[in-house]
C-alpha positions as CSV (number, residue, x, y, z in Angstrom):
1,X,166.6,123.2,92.2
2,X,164.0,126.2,91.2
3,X,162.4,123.1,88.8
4,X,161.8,120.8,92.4
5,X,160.9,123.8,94.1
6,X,157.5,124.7,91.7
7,X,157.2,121.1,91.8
8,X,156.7,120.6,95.5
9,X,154.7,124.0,95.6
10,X,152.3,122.9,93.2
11,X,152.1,119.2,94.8
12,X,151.3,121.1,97.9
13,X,148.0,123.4,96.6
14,X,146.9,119.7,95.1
15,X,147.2,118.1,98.5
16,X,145.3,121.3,100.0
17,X,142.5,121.6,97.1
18,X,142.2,117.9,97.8
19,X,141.5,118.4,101.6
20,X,139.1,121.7,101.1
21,X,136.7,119.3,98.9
22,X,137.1,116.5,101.0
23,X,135.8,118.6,104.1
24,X,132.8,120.2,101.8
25,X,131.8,117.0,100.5
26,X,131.6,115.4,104.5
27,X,128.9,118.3,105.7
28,X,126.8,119.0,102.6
29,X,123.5,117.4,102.4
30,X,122.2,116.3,99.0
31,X,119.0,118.7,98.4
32,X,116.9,115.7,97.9
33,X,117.5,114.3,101.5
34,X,116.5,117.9,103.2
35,X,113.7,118.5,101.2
36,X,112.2,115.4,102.1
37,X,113.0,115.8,105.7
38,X,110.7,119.2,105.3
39,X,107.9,116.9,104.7
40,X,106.8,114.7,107.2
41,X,105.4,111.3,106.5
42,X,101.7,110.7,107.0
43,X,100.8,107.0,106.1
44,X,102.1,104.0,108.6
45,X,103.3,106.2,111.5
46,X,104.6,104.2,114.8
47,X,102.3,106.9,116.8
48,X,100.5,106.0,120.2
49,X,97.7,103.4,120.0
50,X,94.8,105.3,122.8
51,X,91.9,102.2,123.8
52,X,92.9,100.5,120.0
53,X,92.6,104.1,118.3
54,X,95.6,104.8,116.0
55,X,97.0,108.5,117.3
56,X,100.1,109.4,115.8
57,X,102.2,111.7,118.0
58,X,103.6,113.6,115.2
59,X,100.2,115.3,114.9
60,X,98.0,117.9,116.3
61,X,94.4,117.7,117.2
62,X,91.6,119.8,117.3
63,X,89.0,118.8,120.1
64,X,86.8,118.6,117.0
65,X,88.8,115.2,116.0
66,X,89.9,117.1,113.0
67,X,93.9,116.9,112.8
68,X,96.8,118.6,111.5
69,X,100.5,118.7,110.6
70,X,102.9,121.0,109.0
71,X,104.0,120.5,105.8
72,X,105.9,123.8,105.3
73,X,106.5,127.4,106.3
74,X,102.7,128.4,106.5
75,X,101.3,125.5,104.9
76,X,99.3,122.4,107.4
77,X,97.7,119.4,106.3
78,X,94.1,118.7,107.7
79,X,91.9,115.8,108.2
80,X,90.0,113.4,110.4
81,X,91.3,111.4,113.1
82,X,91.0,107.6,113.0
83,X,88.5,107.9,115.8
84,X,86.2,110.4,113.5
85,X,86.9,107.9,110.7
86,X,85.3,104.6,112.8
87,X,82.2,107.0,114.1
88,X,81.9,108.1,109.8
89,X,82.1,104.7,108.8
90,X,80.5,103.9,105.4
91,X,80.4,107.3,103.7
92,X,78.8,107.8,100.3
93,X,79.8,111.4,99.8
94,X,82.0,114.1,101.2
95,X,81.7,117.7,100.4
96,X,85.0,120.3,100.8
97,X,85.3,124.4,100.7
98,X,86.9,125.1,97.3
99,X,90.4,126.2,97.0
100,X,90.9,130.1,97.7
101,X,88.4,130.0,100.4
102,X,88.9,131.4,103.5
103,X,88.2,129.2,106.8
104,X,88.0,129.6,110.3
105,X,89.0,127.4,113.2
106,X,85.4,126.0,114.4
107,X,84.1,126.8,111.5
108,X,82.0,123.6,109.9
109,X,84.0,123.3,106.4
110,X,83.9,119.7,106.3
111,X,80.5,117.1,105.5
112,X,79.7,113.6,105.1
113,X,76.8,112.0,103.6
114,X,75.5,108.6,104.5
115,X,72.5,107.3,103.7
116,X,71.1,110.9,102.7
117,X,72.3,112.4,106.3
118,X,74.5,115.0,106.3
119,X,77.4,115.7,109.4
120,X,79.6,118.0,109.9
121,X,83.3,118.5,111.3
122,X,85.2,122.0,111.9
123,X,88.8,123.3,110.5
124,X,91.2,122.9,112.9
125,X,93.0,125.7,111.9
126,X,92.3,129.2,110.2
127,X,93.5,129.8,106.9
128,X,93.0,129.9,103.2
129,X,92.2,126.4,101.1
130,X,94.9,125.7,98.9
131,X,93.9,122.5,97.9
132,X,91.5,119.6,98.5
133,X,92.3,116.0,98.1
134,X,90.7,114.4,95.0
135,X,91.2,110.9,95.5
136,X,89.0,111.4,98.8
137,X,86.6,113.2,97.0
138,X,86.4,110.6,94.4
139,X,86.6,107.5,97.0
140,X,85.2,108.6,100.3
141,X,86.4,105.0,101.5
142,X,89.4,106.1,102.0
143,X,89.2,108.2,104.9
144,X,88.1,105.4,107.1
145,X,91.2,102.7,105.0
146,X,94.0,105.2,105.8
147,X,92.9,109.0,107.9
148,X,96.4,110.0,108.4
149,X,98.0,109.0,104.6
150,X,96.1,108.6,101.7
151,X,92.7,110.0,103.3
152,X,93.6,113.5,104.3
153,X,91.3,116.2,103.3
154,X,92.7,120.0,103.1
155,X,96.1,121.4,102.1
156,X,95.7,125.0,103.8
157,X,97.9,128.6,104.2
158,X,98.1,129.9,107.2
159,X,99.5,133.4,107.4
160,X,99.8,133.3,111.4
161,X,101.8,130.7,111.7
162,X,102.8,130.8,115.4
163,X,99.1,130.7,116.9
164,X,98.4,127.0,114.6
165,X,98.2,125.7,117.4
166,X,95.7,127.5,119.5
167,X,92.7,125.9,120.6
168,X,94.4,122.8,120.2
169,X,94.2,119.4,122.4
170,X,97.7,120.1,124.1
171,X,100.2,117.8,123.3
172,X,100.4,116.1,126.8
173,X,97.1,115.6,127.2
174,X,96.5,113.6,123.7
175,X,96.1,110.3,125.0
176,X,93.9,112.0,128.3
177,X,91.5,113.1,125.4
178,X,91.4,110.7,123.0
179,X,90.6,108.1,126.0
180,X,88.0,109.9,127.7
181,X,86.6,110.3,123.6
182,X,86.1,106.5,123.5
183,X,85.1,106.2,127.4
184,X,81.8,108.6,126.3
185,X,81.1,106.6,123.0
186,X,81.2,103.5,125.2
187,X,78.6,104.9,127.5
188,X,76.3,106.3,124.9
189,X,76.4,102.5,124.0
190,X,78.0,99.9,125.9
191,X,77.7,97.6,122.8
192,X,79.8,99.7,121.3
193,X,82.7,98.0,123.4
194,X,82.4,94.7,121.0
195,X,82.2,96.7,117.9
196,X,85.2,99.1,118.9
197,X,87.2,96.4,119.9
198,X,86.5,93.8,117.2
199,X,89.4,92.9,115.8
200,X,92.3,92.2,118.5
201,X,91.5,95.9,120.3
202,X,91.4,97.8,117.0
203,X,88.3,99.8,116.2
204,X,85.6,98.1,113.4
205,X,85.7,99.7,110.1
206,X,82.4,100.8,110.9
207,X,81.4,101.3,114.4
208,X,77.2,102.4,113.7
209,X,77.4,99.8,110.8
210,X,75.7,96.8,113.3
211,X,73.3,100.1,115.2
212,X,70.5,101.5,112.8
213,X,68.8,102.5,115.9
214,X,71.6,104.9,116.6
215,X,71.0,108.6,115.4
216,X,74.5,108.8,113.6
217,X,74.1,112.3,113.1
218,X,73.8,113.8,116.6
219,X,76.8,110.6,117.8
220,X,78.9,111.8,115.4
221,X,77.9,115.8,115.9
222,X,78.4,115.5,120.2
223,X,81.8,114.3,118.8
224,X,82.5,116.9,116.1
225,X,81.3,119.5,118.3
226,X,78.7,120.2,115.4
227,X,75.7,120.4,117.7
């Protein structure tokens, strides 16, 4: 009797033990999955389309056309909008603060050479640099082939985390802005229209490739707000 009765105690802290794990291993999430939820995808986003420009809505935007995302506590990652991209076009060069550096929000951190001219674009954020992205560095191209992925520019610190987003384009007013960005670029040339729009409503690779006349530095600099 005392031999059953051990038994069936022991058969009952399996049956327990058993259920304990069986609950931990239902809620626990594998520490690959959460880290990669931390980091938000930048290439091939669903997003908003705004007048054929690609504008994800997991972003932020400076007024500047610069944008930004979080990557971590305290750490965004910066570049140019698609709509900055098409007005850059065929870039030869691109030229970034070095990591450790300080920068400001509106300060001009970011140039682009074409054909010998230099423009500018501001940091959409204040912080310090904590890294610059080679490959764009190397192939300037790619800003224009894939802004949000591949082409982004800065990796940057930012102590004061919970004013990131001062000074930017508020969220619900994104596709307002971005509109009203391609509404002045048709106007500064209404042949624009056909180059913006030449493939299906998407924007040309290059949209001052077909307009020498145009002074790409002060178009792009009205839009940078570099003037």
């Amino acid at each position: 009797m005392t031999v059953i009765l051990v038994l069936a105690t022991f058969l009952v802290f399996i049956v327990l033990d058993y259920a304990m794990n069986r609950r931990k291993a239902m809620v626990t999430v594998p520490m690959e999955a959460s880290q990669a939820a931390a980091v938000p995808a930048l290439s091939g986003q669903a997003g908003d389309f705004v007048n054929g420009f690609h504008t994800p809505d997991n972003l932020s935007y400076h007024p500047g056309h610069a944008w930004l995302v979080r990557e971590r506590k305290n750490v965004v990652r910066v570049g140019a909008d698609e709509f900055a991209a098409a007005l850059l076009g065929g870039i030869e060069k691109i030229e970034l603060p070095k990591p450790g550096t300080w920068v400001r929000q509106g300060q001009k951190v970011l140039a682009f050479f074409r054909n010998g001219v230099k423009t500018e674009m501001v940091s959409p954020t204040e912080g310090e640099v904590m890294e610059v992205n080679a490959e764009a560095l190397n192939n300037p191209a790619v800003v224009r082939q894939d802004p949000y992925g591949k082409g982004w520019l800065l990796s940057v610190h930012v102590p004061d985390e919970e004013n990131t987003g001062r000074n930017l384009v508020p969220k619900g007013l994104i596709r307002e802005w971005m509109g009203d960005a391609v509404e002045r670029l048709y106007g500064m040339q209404p042949v624009l229209a056909g180059a913006v729009a030449a493939d299906g409503g998407r924007p040309a690779d290059d949209v001052f490739a077909a307009l020498p006349e145009v002074d790409w530095k002060a178009a792009t600099g009205e839009f940078f707000l570099t003037l």
